[in-house]
C-alpha positions as CSV (number, residue, x, y, z in Angstrom):
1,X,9.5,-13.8,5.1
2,X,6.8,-15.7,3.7
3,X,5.3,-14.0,1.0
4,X,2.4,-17.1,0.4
5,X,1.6,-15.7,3.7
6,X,1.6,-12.1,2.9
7,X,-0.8,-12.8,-0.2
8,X,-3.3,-14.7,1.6
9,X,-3.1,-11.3,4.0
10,X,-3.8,-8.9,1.5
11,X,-6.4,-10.9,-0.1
12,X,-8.3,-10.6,3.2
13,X,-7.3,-6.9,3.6
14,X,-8.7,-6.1,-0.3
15,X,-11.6,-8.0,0.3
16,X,-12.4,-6.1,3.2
17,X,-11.8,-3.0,1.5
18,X,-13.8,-4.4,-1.8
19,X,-17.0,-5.5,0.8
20,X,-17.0,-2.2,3.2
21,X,-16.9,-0.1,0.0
22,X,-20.8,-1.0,-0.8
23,X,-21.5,0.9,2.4
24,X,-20.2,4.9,0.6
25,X,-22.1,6.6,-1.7
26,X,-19.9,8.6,-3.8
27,X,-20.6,12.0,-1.8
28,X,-19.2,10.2,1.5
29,X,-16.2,8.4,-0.6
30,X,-15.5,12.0,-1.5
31,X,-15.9,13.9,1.5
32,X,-13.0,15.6,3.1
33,X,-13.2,15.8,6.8
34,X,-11.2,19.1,7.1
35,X,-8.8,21.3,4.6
36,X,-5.9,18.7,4.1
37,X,-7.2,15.7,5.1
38,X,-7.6,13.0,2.5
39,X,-11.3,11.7,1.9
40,X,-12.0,7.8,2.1
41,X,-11.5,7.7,-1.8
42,X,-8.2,9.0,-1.4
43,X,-7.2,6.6,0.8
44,X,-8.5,3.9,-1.7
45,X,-6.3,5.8,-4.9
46,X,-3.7,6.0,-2.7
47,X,-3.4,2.1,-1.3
48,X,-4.0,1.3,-5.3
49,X,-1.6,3.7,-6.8
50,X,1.2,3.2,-4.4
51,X,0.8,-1.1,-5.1
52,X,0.9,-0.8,-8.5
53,X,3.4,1.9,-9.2
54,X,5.9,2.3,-6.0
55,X,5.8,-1.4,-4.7
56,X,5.1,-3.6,-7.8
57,X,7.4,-1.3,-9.5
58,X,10.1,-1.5,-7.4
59,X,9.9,-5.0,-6.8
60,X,10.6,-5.3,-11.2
61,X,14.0,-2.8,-10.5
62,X,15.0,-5.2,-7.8
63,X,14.5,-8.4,-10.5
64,X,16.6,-6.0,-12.9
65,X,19.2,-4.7,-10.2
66,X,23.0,-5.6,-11.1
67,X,24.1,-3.5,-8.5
68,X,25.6,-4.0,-5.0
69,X,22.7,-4.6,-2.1
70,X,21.5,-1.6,-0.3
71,X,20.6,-1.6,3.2
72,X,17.4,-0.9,5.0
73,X,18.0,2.1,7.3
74,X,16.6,2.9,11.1
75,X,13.4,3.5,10.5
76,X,13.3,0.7,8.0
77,X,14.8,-2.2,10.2
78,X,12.6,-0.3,13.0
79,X,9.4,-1.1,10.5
80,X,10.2,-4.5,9.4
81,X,11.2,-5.6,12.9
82,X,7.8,-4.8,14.3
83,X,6.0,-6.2,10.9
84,X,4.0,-2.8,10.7
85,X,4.3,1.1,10.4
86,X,3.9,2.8,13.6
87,X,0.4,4.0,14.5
88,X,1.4,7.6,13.9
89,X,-0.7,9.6,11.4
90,X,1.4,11.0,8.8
91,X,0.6,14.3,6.9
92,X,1.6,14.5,3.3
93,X,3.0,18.2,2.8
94,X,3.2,18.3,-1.0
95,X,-0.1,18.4,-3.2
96,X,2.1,16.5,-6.0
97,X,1.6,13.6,-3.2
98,X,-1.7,14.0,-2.8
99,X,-4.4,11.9,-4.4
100,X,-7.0,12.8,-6.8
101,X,-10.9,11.9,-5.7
102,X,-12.1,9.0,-7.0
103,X,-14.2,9.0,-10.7
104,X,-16.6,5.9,-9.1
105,X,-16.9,3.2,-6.8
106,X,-16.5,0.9,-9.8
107,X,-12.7,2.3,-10.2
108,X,-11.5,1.4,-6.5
109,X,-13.3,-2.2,-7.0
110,X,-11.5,-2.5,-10.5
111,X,-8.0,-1.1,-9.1
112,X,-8.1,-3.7,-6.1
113,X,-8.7,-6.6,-8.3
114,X,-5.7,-5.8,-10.1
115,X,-3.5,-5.0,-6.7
116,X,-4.7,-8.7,-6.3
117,X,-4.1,-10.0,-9.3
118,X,-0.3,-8.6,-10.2
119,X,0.4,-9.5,-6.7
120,X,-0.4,-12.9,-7.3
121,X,1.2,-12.9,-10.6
122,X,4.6,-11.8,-9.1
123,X,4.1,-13.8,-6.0
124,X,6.4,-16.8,-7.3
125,X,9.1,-15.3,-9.0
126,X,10.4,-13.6,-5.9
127,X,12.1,-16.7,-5.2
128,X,14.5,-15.9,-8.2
129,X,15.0,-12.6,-7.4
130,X,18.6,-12.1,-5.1
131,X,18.5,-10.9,-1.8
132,X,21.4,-8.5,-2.2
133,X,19.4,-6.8,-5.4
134,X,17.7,-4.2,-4.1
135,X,15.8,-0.6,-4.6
136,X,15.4,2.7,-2.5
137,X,12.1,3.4,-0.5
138,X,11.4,7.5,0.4
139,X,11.8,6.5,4.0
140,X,13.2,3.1,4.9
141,X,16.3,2.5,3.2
142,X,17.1,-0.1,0.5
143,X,14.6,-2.8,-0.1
144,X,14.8,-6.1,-1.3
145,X,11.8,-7.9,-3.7
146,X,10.2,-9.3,-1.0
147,X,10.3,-6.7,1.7
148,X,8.7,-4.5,-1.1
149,X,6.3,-7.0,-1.5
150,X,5.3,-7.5,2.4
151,X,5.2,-3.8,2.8
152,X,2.5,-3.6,0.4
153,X,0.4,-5.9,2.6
154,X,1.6,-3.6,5.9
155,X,0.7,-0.6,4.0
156,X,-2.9,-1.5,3.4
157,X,-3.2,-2.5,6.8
158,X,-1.4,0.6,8.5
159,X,-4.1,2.3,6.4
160,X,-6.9,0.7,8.1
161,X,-6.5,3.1,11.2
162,X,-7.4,5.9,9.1
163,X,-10.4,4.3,7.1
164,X,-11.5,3.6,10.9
165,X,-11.6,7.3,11.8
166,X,-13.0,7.9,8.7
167,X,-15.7,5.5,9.2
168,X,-16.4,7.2,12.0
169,X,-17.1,10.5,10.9
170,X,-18.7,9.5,7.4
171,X,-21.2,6.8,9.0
172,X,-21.7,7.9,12.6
């Protein structure tokens, strides 16, 4: 896995997300398409929540692990082996998982800078962080430091199918 690789990735994906972002006024950032649907600000809380607190975080438990190595499961190995999530749209059942609408534009600019800039920051140590040392993911199995960390780069761009179809309906 080549993590240098990965960053350069994301940087592209964040920028993409920074630039298209100037095209929303905060009534289409906020705009639910139907009753449980996520708006396009969601989308952009969500991609910077889930870096900073689930994979950044989880990467750190993996440079603190003494434990034994976990394993990925089915669907993880399934995910890793084809480098991406499968284009399947996936509903979130619980409101708990459900992201709140975003205060201003300004916000999701500010919260992908510092995706960028943590990921940057922890880019080089996960070198030093053991294979074998591992931490649980909902859905995939045990992960190591840098699976966590390329799966934060697959996640934003698994998320670009749905800013797409948003897209869509917000701008015609």
């Amino acid at each position: 896995m080549n993590t240098k690789q990965s960053l350069e990735q994301l940087e592209e994906l964040v920028d993409l997300y920074t630039q298209q972002l100037e095209r929303y006024d905060m009534d289409q950032l906020t705009r639910t398409p139907e009753e449980g649907e996520w708006s396009l600000g969601q989308v952009y809380v969500h991609l910077i929540q889930s870096s900073l607190y689930m994979q950044l975080r989880q990467i750190e438990a993996c440079r603190e692990s003494r434990g034994a190595a976990g394993v990925k499961n089915e669907q993880g190995q399934a995910v890793f082996a084809l480098g991406a999530f499968p284009p399947i749209r996936i509903r979130v059942i619980s409101e708990a998982h459900t992201p709140s609408q975003p205060e201003s534009k300004i916000q999701l600019a500010d919260g992908l800078k510092e995706v960028v800039r943590r990921m940057r920051e922890v880019e080089p140590v996960l070198e030093q962080i053991p294979a074998e040392h591992t931490a649980p993911h909902p859905r995939l199995g045990e992960l190591n430091a840098k699976e966590w960390y390329v799966l934060t780069v697959m996640h934003f761009r698994h998320h670009l199918r749905q800013k797409e179809r948003l897209d869509a309906l917000l701008l015609g």
